[in-house]
N, C-alpha and C positions, 0 to 999 in steps of 0.2 A: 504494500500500500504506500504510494505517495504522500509525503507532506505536502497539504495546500497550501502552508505559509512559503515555499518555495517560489511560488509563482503570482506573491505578491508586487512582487517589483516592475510585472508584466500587467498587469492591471491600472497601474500608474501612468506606464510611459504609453501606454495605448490610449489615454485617455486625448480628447481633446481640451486646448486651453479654455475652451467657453464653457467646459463642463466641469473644470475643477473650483471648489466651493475655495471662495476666496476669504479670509481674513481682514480686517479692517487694519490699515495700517499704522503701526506707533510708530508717534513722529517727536523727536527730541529737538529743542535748540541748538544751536552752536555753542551759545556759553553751558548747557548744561555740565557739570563735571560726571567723570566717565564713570566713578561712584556710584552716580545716583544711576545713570546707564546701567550699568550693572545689575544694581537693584532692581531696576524698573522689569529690565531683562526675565530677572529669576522670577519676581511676582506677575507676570505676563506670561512666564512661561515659554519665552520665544528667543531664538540665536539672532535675530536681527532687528534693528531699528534703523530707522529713517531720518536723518537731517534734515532740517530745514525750517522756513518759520510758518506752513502750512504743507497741505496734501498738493499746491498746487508747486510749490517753493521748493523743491527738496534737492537740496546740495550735495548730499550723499547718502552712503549709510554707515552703519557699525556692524559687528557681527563678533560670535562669542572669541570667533581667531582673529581676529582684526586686536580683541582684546588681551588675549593672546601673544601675540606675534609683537605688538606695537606699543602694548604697555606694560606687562608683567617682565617681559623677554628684555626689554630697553628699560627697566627699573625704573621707572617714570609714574610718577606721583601720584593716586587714583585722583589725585582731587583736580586737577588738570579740565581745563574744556574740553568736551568732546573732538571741538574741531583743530587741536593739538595734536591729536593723535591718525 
């Protein structure tokens, strides 16, 4: 007998983009510090957040390796602006 959870990754990439149930996006300041990103992160529940000063505005994003990679890895200060990093 197969495992079905094998052939979830194939249910995914089959899908079409208009069909995937989308998320509302968090959206953080520039000055936020990466701290509270962080936090925001963990109690959201999500690896990414969005820069910017609206949904329409957005300068970039962040992502848990971005946090990772550019702030833990380079010992730089959690308290920092988002858009320091």
């Amino acid at each position: 007998m197969q495992d079905s959870s094998a052939f979830l990754p194939d249910l995914f990439f089959s899908k079409k983009v208009k069909d995937l149930q989308v998320r509302r996006l968090r959206l953080v300041r520039h000055s936020t510090p990466v701290h509270e990103c962080a936090a925001f992160m963990a109690k959201e529940q999500v690896s990414c957040l969005f820069i910017g000063n609206s949904t329409r505005e957005i300068a970039g994003y962040i992502t848990d390796l971005t946090l990772r990679d550019r702030l833990l890895a380079m010992r730089l200060s959690p308290d920092i602006p988002v858009s320091q990093i």
